[in-house]
Residue frames as a rotation matrix with the C-alpha (Angstrom) as fourth column:
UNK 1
0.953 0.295 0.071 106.01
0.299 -0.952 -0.067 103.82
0.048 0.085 -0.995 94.64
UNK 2
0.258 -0.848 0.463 109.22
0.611 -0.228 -0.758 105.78
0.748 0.478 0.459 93.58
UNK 3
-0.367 -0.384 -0.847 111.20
0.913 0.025 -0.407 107.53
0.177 -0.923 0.342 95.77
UNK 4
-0.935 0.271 0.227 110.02
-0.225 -0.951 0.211 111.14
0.273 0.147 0.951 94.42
UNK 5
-0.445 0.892 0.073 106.92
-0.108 -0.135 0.985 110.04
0.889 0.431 0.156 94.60
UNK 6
0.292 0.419 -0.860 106.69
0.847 0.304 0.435 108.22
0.444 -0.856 -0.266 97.97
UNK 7
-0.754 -0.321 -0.573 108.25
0.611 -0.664 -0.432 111.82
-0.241 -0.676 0.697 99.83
UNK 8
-0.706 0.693 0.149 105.61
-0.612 -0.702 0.364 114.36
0.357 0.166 0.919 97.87
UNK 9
0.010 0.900 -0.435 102.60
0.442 0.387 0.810 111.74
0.897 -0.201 -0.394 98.87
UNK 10
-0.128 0.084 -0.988 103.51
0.956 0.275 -0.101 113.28
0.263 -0.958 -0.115 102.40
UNK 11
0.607 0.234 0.759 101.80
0.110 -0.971 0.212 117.01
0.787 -0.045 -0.616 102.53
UNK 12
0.894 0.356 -0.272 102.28
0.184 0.263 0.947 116.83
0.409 -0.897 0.169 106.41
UNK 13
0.649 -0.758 -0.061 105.47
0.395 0.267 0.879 114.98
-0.650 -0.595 0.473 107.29
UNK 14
0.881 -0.284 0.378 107.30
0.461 0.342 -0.819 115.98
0.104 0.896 0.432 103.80
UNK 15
0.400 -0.895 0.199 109.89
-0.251 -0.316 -0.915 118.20
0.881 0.316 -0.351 105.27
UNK 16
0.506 -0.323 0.799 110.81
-0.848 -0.018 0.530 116.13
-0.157 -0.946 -0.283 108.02
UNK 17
0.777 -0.434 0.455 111.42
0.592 0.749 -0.297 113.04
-0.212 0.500 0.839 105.79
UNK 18
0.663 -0.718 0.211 113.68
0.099 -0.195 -0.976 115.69
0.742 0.668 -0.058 103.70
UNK 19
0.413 -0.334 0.847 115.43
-0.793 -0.590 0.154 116.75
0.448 -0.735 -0.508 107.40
UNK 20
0.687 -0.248 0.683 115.96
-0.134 0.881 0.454 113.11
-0.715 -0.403 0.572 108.58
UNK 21
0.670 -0.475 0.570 117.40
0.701 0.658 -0.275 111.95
-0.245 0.584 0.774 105.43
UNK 22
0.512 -0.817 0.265 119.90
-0.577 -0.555 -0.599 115.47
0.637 0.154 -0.756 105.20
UNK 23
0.514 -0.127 0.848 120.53
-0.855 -0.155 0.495 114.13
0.069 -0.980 -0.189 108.78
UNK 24
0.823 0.217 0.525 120.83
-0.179 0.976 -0.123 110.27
-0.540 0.008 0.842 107.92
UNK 25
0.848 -0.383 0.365 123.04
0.430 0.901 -0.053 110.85
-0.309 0.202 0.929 105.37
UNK 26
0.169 -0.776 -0.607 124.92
0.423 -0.499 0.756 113.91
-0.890 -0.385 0.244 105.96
UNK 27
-0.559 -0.111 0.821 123.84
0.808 -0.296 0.510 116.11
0.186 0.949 0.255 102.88
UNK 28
-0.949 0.308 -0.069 122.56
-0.302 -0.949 -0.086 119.08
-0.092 -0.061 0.994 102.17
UNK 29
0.208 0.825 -0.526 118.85
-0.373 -0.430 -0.822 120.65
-0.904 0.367 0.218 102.12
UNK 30
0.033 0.074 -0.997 119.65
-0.952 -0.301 -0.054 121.11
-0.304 0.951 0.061 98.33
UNK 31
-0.675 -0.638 -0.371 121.24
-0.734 0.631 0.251 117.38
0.074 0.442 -0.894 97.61
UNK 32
-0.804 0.368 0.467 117.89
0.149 0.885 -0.441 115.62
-0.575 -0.285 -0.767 98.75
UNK 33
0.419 0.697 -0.581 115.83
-0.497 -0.359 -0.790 117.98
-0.760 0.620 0.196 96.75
UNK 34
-0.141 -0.508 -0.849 118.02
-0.889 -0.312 0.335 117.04
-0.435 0.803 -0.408 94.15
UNK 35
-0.986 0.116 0.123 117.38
0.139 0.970 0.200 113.29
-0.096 0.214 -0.972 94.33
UNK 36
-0.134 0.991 -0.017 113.80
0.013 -0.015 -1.000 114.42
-0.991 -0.135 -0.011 94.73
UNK 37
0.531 0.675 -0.513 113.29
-0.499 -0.240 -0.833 115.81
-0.685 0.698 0.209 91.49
UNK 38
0.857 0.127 0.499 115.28
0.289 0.683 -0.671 113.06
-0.426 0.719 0.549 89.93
UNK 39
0.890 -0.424 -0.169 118.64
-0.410 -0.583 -0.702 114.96
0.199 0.693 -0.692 88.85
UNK 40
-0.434 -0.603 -0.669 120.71
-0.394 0.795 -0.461 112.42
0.810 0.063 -0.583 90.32
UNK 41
0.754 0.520 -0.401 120.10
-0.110 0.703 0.703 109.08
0.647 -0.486 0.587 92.40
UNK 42
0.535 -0.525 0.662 121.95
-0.832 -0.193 0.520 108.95
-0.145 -0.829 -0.540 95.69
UNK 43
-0.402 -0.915 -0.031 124.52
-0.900 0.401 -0.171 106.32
0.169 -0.041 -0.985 96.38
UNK 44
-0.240 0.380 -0.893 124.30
-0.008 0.919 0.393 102.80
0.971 0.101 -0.218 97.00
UNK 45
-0.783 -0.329 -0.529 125.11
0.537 0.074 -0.840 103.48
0.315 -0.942 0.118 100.59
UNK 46
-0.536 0.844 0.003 122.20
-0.807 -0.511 -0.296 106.53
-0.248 -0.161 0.955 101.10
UNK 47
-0.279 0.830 -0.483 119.68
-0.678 0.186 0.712 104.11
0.680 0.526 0.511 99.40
UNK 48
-0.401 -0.047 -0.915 120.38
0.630 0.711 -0.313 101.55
0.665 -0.702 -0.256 101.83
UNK 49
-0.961 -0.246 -0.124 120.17
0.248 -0.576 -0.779 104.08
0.120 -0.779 0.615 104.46
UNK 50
-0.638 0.769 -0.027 116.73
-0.770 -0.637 0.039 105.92
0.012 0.046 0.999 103.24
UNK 51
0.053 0.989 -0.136 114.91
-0.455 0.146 0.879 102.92
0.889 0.015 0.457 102.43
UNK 52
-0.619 0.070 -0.782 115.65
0.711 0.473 -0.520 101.39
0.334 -0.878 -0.342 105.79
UNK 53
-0.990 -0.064 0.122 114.42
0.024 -0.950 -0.311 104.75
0.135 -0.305 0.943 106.80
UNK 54
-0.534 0.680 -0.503 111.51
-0.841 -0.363 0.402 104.85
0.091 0.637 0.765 104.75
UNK 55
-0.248 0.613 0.750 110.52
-0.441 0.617 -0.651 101.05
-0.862 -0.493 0.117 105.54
UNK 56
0.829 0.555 -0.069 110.68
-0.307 0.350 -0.885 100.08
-0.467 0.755 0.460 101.82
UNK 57
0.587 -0.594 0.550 112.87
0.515 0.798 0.312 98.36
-0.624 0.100 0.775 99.60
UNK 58
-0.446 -0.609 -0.656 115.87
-0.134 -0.679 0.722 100.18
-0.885 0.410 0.221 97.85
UNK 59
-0.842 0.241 0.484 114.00
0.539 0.304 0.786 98.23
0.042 0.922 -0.385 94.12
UNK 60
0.064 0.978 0.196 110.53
0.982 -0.097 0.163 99.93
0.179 0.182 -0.967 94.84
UNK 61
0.516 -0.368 -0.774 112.21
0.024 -0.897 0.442 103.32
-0.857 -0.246 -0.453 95.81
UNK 62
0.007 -0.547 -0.837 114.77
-0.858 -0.433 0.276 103.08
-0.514 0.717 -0.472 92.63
UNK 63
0.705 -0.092 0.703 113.85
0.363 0.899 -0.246 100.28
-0.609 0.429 0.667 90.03
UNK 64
0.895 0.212 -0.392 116.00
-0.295 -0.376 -0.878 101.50
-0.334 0.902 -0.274 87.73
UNK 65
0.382 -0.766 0.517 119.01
-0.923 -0.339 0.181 101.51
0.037 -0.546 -0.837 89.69
């Protein structure tokens, strides 16, 4: 599951994921939406960061990448 995809699956928790990961990697509100909807893909560093975060691998969060 992509990364856009694995944060919207989360009705609930979805803006605390987006709040940790401003927090985690010292961005904005706006700059994680922004990876959300795909308009650009965070760093190598952030990925590392989120999917540790997230508990998933940086390839199943961004295969493209």
């Amino acid at each position: 599951m992509e990364f856009k995809e694995f944060v919207n699956s989360l009705p609930n928790q979805r803006n605390e994921v987006i709040s940790q990961l401003m927090l985690l990697c010292r961005v904005s509100r706006i700059t994680v939406y922004r990876w959300l909807r795909g308009d650009f893909v965070p760093d190598a560093l952030k990925r590392k960061v989120i999917a540790d975060y997230l508990q998933m691998s940086e390839k199943e969060l961004w295969p493209n990448v």
